[in-house]
C-alpha beads as a LAMMPS data file, in Angstrom:
LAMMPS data file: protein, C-alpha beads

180 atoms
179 bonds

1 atom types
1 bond types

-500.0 500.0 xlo xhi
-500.0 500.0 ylo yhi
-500.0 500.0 zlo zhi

Masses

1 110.0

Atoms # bond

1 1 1 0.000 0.000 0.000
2 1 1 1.786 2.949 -1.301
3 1 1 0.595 6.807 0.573
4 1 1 2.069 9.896 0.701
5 1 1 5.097 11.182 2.544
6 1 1 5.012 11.126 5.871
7 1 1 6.836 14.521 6.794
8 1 1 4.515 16.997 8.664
9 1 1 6.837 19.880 10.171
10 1 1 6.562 18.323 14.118
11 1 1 4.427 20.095 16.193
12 1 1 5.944 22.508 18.741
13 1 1 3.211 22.047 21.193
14 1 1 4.523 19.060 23.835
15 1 1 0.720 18.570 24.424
16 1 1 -0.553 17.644 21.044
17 1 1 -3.196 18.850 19.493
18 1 1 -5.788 19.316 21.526
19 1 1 -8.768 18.694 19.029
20 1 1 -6.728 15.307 18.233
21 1 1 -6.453 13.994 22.198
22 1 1 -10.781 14.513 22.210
23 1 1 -11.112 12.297 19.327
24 1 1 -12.633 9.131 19.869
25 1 1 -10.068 6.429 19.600
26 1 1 -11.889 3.679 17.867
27 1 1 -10.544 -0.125 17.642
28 1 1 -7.593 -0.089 14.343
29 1 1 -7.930 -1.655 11.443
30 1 1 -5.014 -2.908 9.581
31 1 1 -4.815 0.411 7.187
32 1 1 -2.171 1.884 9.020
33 1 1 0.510 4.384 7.242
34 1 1 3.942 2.930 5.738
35 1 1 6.436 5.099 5.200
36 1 1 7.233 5.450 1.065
37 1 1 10.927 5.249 2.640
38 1 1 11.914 3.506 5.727
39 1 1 14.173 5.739 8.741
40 1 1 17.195 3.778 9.897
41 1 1 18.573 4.456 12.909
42 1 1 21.649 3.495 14.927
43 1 1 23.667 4.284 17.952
44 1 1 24.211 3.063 21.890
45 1 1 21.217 2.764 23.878
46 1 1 21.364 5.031 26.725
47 1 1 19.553 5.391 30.395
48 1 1 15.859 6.682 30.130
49 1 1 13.500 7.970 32.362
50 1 1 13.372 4.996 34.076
51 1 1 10.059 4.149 33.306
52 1 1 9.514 1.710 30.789
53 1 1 10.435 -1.402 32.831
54 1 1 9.732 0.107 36.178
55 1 1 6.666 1.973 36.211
56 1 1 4.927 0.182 32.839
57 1 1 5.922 -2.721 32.803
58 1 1 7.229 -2.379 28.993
59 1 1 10.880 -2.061 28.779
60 1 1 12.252 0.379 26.046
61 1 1 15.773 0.770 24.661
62 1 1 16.627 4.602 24.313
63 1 1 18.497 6.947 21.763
64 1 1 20.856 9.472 22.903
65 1 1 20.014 13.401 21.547
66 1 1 22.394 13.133 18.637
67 1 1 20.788 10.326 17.685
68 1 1 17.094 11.905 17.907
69 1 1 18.419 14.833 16.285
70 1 1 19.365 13.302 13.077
71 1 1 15.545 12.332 12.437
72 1 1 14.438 14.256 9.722
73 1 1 13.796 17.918 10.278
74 1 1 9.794 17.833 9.518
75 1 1 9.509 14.109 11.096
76 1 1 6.238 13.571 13.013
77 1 1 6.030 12.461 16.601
78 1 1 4.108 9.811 17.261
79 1 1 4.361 5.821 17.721
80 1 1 5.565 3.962 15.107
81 1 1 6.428 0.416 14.396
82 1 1 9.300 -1.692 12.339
83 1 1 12.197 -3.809 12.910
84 1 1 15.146 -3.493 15.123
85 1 1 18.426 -5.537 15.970
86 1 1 20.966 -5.403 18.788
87 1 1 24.164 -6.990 17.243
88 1 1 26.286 -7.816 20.249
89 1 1 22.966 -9.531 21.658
90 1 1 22.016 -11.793 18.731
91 1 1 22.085 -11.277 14.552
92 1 1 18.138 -11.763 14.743
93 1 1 16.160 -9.017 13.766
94 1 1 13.033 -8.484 16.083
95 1 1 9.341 -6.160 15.641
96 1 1 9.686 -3.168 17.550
97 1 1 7.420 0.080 18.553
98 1 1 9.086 3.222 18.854
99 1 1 7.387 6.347 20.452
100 1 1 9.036 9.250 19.347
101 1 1 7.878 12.153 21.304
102 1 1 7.238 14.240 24.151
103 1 1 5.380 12.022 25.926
104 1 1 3.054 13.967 27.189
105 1 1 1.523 11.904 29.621
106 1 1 4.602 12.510 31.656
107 1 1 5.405 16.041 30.230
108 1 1 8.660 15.602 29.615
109 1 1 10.693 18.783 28.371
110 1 1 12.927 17.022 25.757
111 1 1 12.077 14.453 22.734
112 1 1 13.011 10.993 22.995
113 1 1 12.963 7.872 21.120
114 1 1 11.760 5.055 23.392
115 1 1 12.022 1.318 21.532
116 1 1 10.270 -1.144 23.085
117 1 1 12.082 -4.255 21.179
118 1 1 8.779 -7.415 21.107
119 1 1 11.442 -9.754 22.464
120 1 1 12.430 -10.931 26.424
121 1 1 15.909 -9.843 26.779
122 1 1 17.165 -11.531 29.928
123 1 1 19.132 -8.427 30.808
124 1 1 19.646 -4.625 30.201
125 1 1 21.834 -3.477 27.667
126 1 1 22.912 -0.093 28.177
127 1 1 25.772 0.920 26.217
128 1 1 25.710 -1.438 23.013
129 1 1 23.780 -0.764 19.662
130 1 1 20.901 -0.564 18.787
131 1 1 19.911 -0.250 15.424
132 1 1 15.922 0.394 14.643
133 1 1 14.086 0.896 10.781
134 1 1 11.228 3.026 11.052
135 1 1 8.881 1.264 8.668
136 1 1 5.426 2.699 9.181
137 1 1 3.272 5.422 11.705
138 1 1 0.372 3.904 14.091
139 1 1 -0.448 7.082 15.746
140 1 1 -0.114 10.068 17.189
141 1 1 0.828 10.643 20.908
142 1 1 -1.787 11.184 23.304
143 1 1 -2.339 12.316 26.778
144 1 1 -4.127 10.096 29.439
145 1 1 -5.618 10.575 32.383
146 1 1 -4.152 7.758 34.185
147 1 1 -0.772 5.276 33.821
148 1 1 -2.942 2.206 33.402
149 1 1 -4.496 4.013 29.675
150 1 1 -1.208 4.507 29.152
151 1 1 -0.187 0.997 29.529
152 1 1 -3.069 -0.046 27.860
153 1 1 -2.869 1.587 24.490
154 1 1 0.955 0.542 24.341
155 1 1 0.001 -2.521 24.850
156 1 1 -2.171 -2.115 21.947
157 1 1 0.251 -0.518 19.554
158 1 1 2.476 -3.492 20.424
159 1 1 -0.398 -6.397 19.321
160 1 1 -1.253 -3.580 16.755
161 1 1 2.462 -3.846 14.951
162 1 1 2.843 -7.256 15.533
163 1 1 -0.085 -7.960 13.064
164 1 1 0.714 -5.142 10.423
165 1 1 4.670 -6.051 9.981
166 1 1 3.775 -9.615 8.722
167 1 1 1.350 -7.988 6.139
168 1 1 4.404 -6.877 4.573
169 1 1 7.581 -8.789 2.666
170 1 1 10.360 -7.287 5.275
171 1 1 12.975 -9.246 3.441
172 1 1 14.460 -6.762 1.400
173 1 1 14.685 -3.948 4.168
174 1 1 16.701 -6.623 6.504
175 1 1 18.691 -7.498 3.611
176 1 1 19.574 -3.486 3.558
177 1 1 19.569 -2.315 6.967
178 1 1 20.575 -5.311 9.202
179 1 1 22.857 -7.727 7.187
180 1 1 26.481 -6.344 7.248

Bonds

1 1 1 2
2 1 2 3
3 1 3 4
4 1 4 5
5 1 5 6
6 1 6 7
7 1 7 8
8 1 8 9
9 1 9 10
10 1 10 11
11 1 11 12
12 1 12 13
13 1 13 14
14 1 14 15
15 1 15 16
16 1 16 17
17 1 17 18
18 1 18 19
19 1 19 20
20 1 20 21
21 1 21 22
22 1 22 23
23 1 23 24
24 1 24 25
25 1 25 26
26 1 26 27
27 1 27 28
28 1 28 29
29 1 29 30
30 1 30 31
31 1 31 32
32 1 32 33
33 1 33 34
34 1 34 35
35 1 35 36
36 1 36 37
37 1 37 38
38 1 38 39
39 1 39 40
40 1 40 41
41 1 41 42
42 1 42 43
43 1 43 44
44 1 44 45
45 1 45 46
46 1 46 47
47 1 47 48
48 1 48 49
49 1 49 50
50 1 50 51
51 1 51 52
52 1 52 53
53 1 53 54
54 1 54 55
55 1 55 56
56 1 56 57
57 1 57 58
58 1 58 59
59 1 59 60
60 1 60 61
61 1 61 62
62 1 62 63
63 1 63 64
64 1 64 65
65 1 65 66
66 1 66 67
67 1 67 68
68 1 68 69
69 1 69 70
70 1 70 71
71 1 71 72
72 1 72 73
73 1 73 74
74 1 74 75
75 1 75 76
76 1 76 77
77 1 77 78
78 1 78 79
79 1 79 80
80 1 80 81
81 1 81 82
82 1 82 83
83 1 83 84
84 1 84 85
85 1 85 86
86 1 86 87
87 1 87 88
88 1 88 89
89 1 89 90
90 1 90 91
91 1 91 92
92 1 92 93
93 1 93 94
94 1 94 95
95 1 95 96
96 1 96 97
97 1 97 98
98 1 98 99
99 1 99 100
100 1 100 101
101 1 101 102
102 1 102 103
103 1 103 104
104 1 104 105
105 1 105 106
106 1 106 107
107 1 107 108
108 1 108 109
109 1 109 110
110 1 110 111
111 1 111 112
112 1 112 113
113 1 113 114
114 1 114 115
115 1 115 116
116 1 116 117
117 1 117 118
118 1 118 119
119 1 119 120
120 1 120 121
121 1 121 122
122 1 122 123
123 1 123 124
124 1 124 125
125 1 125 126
126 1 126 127
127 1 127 128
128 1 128 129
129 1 129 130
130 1 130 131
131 1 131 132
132 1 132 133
133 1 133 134
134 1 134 135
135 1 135 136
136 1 136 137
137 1 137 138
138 1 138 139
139 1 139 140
140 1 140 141
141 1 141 142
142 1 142 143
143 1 143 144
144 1 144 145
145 1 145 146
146 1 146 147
147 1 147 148
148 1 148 149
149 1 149 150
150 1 150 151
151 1 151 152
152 1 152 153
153 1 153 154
154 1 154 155
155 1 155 156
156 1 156 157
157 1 157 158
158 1 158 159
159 1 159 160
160 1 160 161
161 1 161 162
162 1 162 163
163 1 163 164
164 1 164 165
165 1 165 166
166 1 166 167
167 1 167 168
168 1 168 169
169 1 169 170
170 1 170 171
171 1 171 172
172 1 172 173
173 1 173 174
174 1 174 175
175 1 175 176
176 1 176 177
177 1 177 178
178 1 178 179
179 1 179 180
C-alpha cells in the first residue's frame, strides 16, 4: 500500500493537538501508514526515564540526543512500528514500537525515542547498539488521564504492529539495513 510522505513539520506544542487527544479512539484496522521510505537508525542505547520497565511494565531501549536529532527535520512524533536488531545480543532481527515524542503523559521537556524491542531480553543493555528501521506510523501521541491508559494503548500498539509487519515482505529492508 503505497501513501504519501510522511513529513509533517513536528508540532511545537509538547501537548498535542488538543482537538486530536478529544477524538474518539476507535478499535484499528489494519490500514495503518507505511512510510514510502523507511528511517534507519543506529547508535548506543542510553539510560531513560526509568520508566519503561519500572513503572509500565514495557521495557524500552533509548536513543541518545544526537541520535534523535538526526531524524528528519519535519519528522512527526508519534508511535511507530518496524524492525530493530541489537548486534552484540544476537544477529536476529526483532518487531519493535518506537514512540518518538514528548510524551506527554509525563510532560517531559525534551524528545526521545523510546524502543520497546517485542522480544524478552534476559538483561539490560545499556551501552551497546541498537539499530531500529522506522517502517510505518500507528499514531499520534496522546495524553491520558491515568498510567494504566497509558499501559493499555501501548500494549495495543504493540499487538497492533505485531499484526501489520507480517502484512508486509520485510525481506528486502533486513537485507539493507541489518545484514552487514
Amino acid at each position: 500500500m503505497s501513501s504519501s510522505p510522511l513529513l509533517p513539520i513536528i508540532n511545537p506544542d509538547k501537548c498535542g493537538d488538543e482537538a486530536e487527544q478529544k477524538i474518539e479512539r476507535k478499535p484499528r484496522s489494519l490500514t495503518m501508514l507505511w512510510l514510502d521510505h523507511p528511517i534507519f537508525l543506529f547508535g548506543d542505547v542510553v539510560k531513560g526515564f526509568g520508566r519503561g520497565s519500572k513503572q509500565l511494565g514495557i521495557p524500552t531501549a533509548n536513543f541518545a540526543e544526537s541520535v534523535i536529532k538526526s531524524l528528519p527535520k519535519n519528522f512527526k512524533t508519534g508511535i511507530y512500528f518496524g524492525l530493530a536488531q541489537v548486534p552484540s545480543y544476537s544477529q536476529e532481527v526483532f518487531n519493535m514500537v518506537m514512540s518518538c515524542g514528548w510524551n506527554p503523559f509525563y510532560q517531559n521537556e525534551k524528545l526521545s525515542a523510546e524502543t520497546h524491542i517485542i522480544h524478552d531480553f534476559p538483561n539490560e543493555f545499556y551501552g551497546v547498539e541498537l539499530r531500529v528501521l522506522i517502517a510505518g506510523y500507528i499514531r499520534p501521541e496522546w495524553n491520558f488521564t491515568h498510567v494504566k491508559h497509558l499501559i493499555k494503548a501501548i500494549k495495543d500498539d504493540i499487538a497492533f504492529a505485531e499484526k501489520t509487519i507480517c502484512t508486509k515482505d520485510m525481506a528486502k529492508w533486513k537485507r539493507m539495513f541489518f545484514e552487514s
